[in-house]
C-alpha positions in Angstrom: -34.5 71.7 -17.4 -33.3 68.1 -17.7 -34.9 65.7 -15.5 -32.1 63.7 -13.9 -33.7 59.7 -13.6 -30.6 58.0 -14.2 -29.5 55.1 -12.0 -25.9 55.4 -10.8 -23.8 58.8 -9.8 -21.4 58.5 -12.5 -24.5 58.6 -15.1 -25.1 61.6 -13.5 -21.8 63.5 -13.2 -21.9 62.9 -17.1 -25.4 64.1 -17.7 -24.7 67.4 -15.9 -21.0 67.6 -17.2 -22.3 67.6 -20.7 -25.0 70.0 -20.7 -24.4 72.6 -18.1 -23.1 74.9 -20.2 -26.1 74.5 -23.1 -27.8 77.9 -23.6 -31.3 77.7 -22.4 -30.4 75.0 -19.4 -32.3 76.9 -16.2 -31.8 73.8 -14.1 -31.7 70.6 -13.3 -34.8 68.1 -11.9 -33.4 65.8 -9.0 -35.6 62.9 -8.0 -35.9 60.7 -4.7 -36.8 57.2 -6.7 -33.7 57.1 -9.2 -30.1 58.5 -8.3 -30.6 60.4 -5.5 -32.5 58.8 -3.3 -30.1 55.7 -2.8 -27.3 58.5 -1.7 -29.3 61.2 -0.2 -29.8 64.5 -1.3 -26.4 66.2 0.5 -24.3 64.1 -1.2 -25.7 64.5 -4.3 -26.1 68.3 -4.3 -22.6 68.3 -2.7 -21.0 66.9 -5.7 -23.3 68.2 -8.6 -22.7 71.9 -6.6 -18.9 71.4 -8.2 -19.8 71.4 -11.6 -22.6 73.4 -11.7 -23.8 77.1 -10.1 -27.2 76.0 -11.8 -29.8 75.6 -9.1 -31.1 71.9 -8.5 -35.2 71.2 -8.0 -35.7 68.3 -6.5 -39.0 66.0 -7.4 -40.0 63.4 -4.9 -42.7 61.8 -6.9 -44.4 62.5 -5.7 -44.2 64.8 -2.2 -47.6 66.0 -0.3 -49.1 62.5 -0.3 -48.5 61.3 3.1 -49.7 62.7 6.5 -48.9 66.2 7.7 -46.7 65.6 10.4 -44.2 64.6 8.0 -44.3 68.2 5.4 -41.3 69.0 8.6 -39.1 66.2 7.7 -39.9 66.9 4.1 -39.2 70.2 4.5 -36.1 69.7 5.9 -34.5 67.0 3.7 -34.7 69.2 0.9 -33.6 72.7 2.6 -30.4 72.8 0.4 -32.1 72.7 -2.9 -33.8 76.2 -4.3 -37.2 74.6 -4.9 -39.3 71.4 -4.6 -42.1 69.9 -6.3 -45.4 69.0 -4.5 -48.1 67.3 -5.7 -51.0 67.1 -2.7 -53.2 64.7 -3.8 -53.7 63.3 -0.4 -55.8 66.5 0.9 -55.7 70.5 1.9 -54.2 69.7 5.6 -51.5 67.7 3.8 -50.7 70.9 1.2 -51.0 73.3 3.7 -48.5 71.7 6.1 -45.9 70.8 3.2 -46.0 73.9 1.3 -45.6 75.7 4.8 -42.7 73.6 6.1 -40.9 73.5 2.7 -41.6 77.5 2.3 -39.6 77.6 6.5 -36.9 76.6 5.2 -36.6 78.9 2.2 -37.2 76.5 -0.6 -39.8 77.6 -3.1 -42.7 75.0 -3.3 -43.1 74.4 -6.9 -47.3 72.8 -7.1 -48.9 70.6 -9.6 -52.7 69.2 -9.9 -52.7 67.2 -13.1 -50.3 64.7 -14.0 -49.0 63.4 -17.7 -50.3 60.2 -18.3 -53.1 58.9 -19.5 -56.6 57.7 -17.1 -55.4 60.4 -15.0 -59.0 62.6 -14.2 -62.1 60.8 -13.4 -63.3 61.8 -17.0 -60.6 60.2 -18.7 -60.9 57.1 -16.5 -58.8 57.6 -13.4 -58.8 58.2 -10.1 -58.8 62.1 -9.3 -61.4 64.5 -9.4 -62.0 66.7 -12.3 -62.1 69.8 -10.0 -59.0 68.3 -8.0 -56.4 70.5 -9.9 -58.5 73.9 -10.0 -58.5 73.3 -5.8 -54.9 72.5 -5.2 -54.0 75.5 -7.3 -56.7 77.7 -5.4 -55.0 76.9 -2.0 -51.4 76.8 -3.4 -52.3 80.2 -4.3 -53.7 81.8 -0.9 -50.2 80.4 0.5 -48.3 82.4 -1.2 -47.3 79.6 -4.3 -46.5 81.3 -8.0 -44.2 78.1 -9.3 -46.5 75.4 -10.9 -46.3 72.4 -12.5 -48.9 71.9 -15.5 -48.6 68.7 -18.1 -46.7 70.3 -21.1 -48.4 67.3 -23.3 -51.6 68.9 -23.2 -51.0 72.3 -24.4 -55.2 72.7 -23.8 -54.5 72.2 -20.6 -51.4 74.4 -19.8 -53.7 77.0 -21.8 -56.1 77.1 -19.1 -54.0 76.3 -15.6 -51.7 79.4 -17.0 -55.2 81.7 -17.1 -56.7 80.2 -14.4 -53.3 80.9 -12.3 -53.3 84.8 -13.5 -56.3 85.3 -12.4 -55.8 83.8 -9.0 -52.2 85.7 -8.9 -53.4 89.2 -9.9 -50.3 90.8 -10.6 -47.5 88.6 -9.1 -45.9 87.0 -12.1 -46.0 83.1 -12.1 -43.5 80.5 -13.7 -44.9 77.6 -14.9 -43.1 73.9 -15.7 -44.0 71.4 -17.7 -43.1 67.8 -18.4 -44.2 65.7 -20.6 -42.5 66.0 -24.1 -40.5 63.9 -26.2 -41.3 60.5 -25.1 -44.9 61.4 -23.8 -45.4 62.8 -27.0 -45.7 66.6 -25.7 -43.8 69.0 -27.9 -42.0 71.9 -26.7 -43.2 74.8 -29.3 -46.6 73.7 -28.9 -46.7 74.2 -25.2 -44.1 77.1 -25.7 -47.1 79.6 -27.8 -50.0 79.0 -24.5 -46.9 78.5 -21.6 -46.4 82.3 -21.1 -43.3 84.2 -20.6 -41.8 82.3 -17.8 -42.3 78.4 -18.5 -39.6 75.6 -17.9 -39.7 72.7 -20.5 -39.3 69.6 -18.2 -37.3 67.3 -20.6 -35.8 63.6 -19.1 -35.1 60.8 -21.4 -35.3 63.1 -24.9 -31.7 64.2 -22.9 -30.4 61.4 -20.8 -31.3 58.6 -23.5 -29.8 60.4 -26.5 -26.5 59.6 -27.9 -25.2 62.8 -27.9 -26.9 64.6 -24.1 -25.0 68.3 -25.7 -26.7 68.2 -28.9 -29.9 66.6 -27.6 -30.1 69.6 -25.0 -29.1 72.2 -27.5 -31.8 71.0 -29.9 -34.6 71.1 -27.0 -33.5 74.3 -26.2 -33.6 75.8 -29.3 -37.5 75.2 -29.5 -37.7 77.2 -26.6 -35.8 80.2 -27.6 -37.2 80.3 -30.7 -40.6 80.0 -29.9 
């Protein structure tokens, strides 16, 4: 799933042009603070819808961190994409009202906890609470979420969000995507052997940067399939 955080529409036309028809591409990441934003999200899903039958999940980096009220405008600003990626670090009211409003208008709410970087958790010197993640995915879970984002860099931790998760889930199946490889170090077979069965590799500038986006996206996808 190439993450699309190039600058100008023409960049990408040719990131989509040159890899939509790469084996192994699910999808493609759209994002409010690079290309789409500037042009809003019709436009942009209008002219990518040309090229591509691919579906189009659109990051806001990151959505569920403002007040309630707004999950509705949310919710409707990205009603013509199949999913959306949430990360409600500003509280339970906030989740609960933007998974619900996102989930109205039949776009799957796709929910993370833990981010990539570095200093992230309180016990490796940031700002969220260790038990932040386990609590976002509990709720997430009780509203009916199974799409969840989990940092593919720290194939420890995708280990334990994807059994934690199955537990919660019971039987319903759950997909899990992950960013954080190539240029955050993550590599794609290592989170491919504790991912699962259905896992999307989130991959941005190991794509968009290379020389050659075709081969770049063929070689990233072949870690996948092989693994």
């Amino acid at each position: 799933m190439p993450a699309c955080d190039v600058l100008t529409l023409a960049e990408l036309i040719k990131l989509v042009d040159q890899t939509r028809d790469v084996e192994g591409i699910g999808a493609y990441k759209l994002d409010a603070m690079s290309c789409v934003g500037p042009r809003g999200m019709e436009i942009v899903a209008e002219v990518l819808g040309a090229l591509t039958d691919l579906p189009f999940i659109y990051d806001h980096q990151k959505a569920g961190n403002d007040i309630p009220d707004l999950g509705g405008i949310f919710g409707q600003n990205v009603n013509m994409v199949k999913a959306a990626i949430i990360f409600p670090f500003a509280g339970p009211a906030t989740q609960e009202a933007w998974i619900k409003a996102v989930q109205d208008e039949g776009v799957i709410p796709v929910v993370g906890g833990e981010m990539t970087h570095p200093e992230f958790m309180v016990a490796d010197g940031g700002y969220i609470a260790d038990d932040a993640p386990r609590r976002i995915f509990e709720l997430a879970t009780e509203l009916g979420v199974r799409d969840f984002v989990v940092p593919g860099n720290k194939p420890e931790k995708v280990q334990a969000y994807r059994k934690l998760l199955e537990g919660l889930c019971g039987d319903d199946p759950i997909s899990l995507y992950a960013p954080g490889f190539v240029a955050q170090g993550g590599v794609i077979k290592e989170a491919a052997q504790v991912a699962g069965e259905s896992w999307h590799a989130i991959v941005g500038r190991g794509i968009y940067q290379a020389g050659d986006m075709h081969a770049a996206a063929v070689e990233h996808c072949s870690q996948i399939i092989a693994a």
